[in-house]
C-alpha positions as CSV (number, residue, x, y, z in Angstrom):
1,X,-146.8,305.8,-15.7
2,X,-144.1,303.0,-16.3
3,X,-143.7,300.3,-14.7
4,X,-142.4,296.7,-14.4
5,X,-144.2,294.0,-12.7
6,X,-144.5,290.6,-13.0
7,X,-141.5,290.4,-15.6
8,X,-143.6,293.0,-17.4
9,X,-142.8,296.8,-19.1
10,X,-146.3,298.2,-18.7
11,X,-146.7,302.2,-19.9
12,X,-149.8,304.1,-19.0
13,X,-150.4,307.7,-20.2
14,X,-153.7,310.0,-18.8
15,X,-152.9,312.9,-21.0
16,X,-155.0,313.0,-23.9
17,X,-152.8,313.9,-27.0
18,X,-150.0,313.5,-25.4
19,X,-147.0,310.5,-26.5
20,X,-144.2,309.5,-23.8
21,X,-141.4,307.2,-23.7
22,X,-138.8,305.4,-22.0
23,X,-135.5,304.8,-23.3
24,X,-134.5,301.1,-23.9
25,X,-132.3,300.0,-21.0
26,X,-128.9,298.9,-22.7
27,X,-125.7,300.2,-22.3
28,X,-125.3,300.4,-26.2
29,X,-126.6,301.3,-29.6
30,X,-129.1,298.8,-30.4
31,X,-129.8,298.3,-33.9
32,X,-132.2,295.8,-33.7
33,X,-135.0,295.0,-31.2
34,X,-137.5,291.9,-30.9
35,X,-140.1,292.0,-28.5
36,X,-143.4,290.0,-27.7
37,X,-146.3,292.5,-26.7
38,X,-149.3,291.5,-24.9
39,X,-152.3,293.2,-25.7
40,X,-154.9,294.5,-23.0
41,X,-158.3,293.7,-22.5
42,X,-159.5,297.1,-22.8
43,X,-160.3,299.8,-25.2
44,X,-157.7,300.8,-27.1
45,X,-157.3,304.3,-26.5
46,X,-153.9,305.2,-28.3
47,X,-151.2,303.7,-30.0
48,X,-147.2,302.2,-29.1
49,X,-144.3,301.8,-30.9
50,X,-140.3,302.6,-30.9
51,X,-138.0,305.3,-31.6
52,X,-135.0,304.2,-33.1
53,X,-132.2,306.4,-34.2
54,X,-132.8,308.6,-32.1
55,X,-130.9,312.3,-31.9
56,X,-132.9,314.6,-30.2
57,X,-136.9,315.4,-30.5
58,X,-136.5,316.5,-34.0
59,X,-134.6,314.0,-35.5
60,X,-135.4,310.2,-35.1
61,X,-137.3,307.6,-36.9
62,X,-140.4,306.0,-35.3
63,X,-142.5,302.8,-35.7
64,X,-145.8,302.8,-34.6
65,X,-149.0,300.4,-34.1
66,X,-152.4,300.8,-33.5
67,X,-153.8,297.4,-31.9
68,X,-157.3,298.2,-32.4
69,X,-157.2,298.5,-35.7
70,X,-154.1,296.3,-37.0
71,X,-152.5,298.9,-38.2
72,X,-149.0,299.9,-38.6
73,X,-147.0,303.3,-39.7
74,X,-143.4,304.2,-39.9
75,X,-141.8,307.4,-40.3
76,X,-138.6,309.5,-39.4
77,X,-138.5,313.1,-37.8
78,X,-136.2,315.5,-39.7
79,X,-135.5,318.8,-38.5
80,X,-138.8,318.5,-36.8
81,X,-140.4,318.0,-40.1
82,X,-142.6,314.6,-40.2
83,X,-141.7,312.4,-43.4
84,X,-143.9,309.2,-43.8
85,X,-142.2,306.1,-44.8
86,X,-144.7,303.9,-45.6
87,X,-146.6,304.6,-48.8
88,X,-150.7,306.0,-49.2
89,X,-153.1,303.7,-48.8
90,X,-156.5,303.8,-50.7
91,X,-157.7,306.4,-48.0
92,X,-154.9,309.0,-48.6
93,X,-153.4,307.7,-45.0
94,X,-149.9,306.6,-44.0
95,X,-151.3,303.7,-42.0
96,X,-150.8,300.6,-43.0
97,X,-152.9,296.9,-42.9
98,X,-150.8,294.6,-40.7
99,X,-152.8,290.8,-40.7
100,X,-150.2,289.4,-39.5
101,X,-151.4,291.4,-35.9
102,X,-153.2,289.2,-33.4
103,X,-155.5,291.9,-32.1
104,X,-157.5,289.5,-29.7
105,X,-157.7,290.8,-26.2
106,X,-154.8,288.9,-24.6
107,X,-153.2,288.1,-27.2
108,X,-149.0,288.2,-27.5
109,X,-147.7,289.3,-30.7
110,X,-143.2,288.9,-31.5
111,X,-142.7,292.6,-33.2
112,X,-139.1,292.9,-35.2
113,X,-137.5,295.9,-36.0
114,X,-134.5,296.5,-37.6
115,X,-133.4,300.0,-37.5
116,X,-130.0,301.1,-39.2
117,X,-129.3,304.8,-40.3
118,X,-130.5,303.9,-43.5
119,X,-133.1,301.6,-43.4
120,X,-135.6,300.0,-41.4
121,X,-137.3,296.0,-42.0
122,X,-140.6,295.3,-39.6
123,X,-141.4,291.5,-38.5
124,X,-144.5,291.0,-37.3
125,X,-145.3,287.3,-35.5
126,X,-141.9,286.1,-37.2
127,X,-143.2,287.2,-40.5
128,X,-141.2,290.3,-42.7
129,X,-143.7,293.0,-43.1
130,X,-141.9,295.4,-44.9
131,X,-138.4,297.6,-45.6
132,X,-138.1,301.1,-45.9
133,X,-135.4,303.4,-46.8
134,X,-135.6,306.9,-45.6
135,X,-134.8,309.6,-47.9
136,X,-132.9,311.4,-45.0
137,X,-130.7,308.5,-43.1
138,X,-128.7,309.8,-39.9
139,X,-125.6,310.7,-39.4
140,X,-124.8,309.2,-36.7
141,X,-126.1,306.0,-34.4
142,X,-129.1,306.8,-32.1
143,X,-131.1,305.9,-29.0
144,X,-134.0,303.5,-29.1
145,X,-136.8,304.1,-27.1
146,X,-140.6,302.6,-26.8
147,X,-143.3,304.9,-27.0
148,X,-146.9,305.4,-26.1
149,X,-149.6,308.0,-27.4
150,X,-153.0,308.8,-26.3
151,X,-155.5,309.7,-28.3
152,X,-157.0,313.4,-28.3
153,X,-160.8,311.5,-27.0
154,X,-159.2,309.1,-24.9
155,X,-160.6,308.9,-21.8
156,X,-159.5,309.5,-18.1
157,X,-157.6,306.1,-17.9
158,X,-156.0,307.4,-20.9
159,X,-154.1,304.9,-22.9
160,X,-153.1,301.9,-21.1
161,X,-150.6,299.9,-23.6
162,X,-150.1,296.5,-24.0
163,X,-147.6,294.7,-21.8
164,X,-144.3,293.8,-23.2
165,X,-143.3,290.8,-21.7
166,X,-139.3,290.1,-23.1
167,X,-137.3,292.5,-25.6
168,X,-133.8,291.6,-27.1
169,X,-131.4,294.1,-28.7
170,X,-128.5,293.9,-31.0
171,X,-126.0,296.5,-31.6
């Protein structure tokens, strides 16, 4: 479920294990994305993020967050293989400590992405987070597109995101 209301991108998905998205409306290739997100006063039963540089469902990059646990990871899609780009942490995961994340319920937080064919820099709450270099960049300028996942126990409300309330792109 996507909708807009109130000046408001809301994304809902019931499927558990299951990640959707919606292109972001522009009429060219964005580079670079800010938005503000609002979190939701409920469980957090999945994460969001954005596609950038997107080719097709095998080749892309992603950046994701998990509210609930103010976490971040961001990776790239080649040939349908999944490549991490953020390093190990002391858990053997890909998931990153982001305390720059308000996770209050309610709380708005400004996300930054930069996402060129060659490398991506994340802003969280205005401050730079990190840059990334992937080992495979793309040929060719891509779509961008926000994303939602549910998690494989979430339950019938599935994963309701957290609002974003304003995006701008640059191309």
């Amino acid at each position: 479920i996507i909708q807009y209301e109130d000046g408001q991108y809301g994304f809902q998905i019931k499927e558990p294990d299951y990640v959707d998205w919606a292109y972001v409306p522009v009429n060219f290739t964005p580079l670079e994305i800010r938005f503000d997100v609002k979190s939701i006063t409920s469980q957090q039963n999945g994460t969001f993020g954005l596609f950038c540089q997107y080719q097709d469902e095998n080749n892309y990059f992603y950046v994701e967050f998990d509210l609930g646990t103010a976490t971040y990871v961001i990776g790239q899609y080649a040939k349908g293989e999944n490549i991490a780009l953020t390093p190990q942490n002391a858990q053997g995961q890909y998931w990153q400590e982001a305390s720059t994340l308000n996770t209050s319920p309610g709380a708005v937080n400004r996300i930054g992405i930069s996402c060129y064919r060659n490398f991506i820099t994340l802003y969280i709450n205005d401050e730079w987070i990190t840059d990334v270099n992937p080992p495979q960049p793309v040929d060719n300028p891509g779509s961008m597109a926000f994303f939602v996942y549910a998690f494989p126990f979430a339950d019938a409300e599935g994963y309701k995101n957290a609002r974003i309330i304003n995006f701008h792109t640059v191309s």
